[in-house]
C-alpha positions as YAML, in Angstrom:
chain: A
units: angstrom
residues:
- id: 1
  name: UNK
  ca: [-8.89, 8.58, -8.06]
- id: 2
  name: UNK
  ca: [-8.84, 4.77, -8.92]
- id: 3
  name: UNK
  ca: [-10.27, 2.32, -6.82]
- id: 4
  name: UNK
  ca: [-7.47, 0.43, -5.16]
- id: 5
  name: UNK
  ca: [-7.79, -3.43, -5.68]
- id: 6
  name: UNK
  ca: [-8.01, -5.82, -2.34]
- id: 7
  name: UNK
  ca: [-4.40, -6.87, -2.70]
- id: 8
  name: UNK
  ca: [-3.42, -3.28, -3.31]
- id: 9
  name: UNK
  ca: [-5.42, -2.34, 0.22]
- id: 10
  name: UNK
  ca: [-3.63, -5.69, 1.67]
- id: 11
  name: UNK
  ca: [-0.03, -4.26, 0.44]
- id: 12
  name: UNK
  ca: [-1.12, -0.01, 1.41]
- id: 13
  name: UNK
  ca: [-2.30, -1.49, 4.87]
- id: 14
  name: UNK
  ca: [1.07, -3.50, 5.81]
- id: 15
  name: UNK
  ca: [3.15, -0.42, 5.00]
- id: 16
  name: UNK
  ca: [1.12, 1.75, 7.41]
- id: 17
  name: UNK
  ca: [1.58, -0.90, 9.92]
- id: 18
  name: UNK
  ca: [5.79, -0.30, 9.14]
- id: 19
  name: UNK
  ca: [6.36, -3.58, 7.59]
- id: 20
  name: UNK
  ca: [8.80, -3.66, 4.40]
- id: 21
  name: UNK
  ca: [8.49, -4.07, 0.92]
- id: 22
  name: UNK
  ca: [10.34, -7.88, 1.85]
- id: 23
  name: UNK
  ca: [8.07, -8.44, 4.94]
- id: 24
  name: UNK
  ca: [4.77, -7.59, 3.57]
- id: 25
  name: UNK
  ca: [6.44, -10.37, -0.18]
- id: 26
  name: UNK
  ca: [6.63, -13.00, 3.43]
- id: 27
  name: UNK
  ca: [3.54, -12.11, 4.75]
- id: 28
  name: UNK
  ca: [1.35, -12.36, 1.19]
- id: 29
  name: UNK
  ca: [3.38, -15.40, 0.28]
- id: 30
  name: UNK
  ca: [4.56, -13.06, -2.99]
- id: 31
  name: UNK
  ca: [7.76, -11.89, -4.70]
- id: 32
  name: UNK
  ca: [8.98, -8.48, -3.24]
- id: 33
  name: UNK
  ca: [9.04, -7.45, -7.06]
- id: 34
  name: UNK
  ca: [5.79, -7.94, -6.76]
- id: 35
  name: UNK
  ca: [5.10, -5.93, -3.89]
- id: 36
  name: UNK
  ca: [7.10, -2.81, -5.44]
- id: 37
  name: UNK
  ca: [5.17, -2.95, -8.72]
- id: 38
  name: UNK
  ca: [1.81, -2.86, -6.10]
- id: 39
  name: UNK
  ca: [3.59, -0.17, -4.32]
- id: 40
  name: UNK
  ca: [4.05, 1.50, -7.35]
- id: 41
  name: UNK
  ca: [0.41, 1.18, -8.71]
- id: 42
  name: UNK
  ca: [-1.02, 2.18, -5.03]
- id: 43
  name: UNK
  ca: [1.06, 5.53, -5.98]
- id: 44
  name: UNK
  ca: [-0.01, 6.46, -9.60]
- id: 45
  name: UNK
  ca: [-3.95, 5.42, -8.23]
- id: 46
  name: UNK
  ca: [-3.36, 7.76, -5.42]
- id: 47
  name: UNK
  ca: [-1.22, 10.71, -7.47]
- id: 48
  name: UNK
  ca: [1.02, 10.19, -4.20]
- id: 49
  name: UNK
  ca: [4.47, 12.67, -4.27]
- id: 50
  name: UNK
  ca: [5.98, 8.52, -2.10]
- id: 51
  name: UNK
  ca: [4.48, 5.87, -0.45]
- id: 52
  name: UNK
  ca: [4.59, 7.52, 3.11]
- id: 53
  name: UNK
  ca: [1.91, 9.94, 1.27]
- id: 54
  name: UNK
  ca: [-0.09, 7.32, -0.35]
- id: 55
  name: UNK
  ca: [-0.63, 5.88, 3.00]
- id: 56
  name: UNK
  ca: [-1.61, 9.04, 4.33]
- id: 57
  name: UNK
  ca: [-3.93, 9.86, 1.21]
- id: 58
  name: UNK
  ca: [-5.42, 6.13, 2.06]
- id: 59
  name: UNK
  ca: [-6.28, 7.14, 5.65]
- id: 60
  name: UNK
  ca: [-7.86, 10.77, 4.72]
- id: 61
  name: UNK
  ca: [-10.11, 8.63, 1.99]
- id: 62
  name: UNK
  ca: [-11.14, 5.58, 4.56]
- id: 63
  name: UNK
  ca: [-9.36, 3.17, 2.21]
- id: 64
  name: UNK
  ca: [-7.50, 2.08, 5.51]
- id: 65
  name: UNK
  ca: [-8.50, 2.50, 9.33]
- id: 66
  name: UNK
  ca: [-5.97, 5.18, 11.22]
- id: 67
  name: UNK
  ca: [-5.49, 2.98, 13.49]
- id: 68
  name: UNK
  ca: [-2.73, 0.76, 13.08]
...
């Protein structure tokens, strides 16, 4: 497994939190293409089947609290 980078934790930690691909572009101050390629990366680093995955593989590897 890849490390994930800070913005990719940023991006993996708004989506477990619920927030869309177009909320989490507002809340970075990015483009939401931006936030899908992320997205995308986050998956490939994580071999995660979807994102709802990747944020559960992020959890079981303390890349991101449980907590949200």
């Amino acid at each position: 497994m890849k490390a994930l980078s800070f913005r990719e934790i940023q991006v993996i930690s708004y989506t477990a939190k619920g927030l869309t691909a177009k909320e989490i572009a507002r809340a970075l101050n990015l483009e939401h293409r931006t936030v899908e390629v992320y997205v995308s990366n986050i998956r490939k680093k994580l071999s995660a089947k979807n994102i709802a995955h990747a944020v559960y593989i992020a959890i079981q590897k303390n890349i991101i609290n449980g907590s949200v």
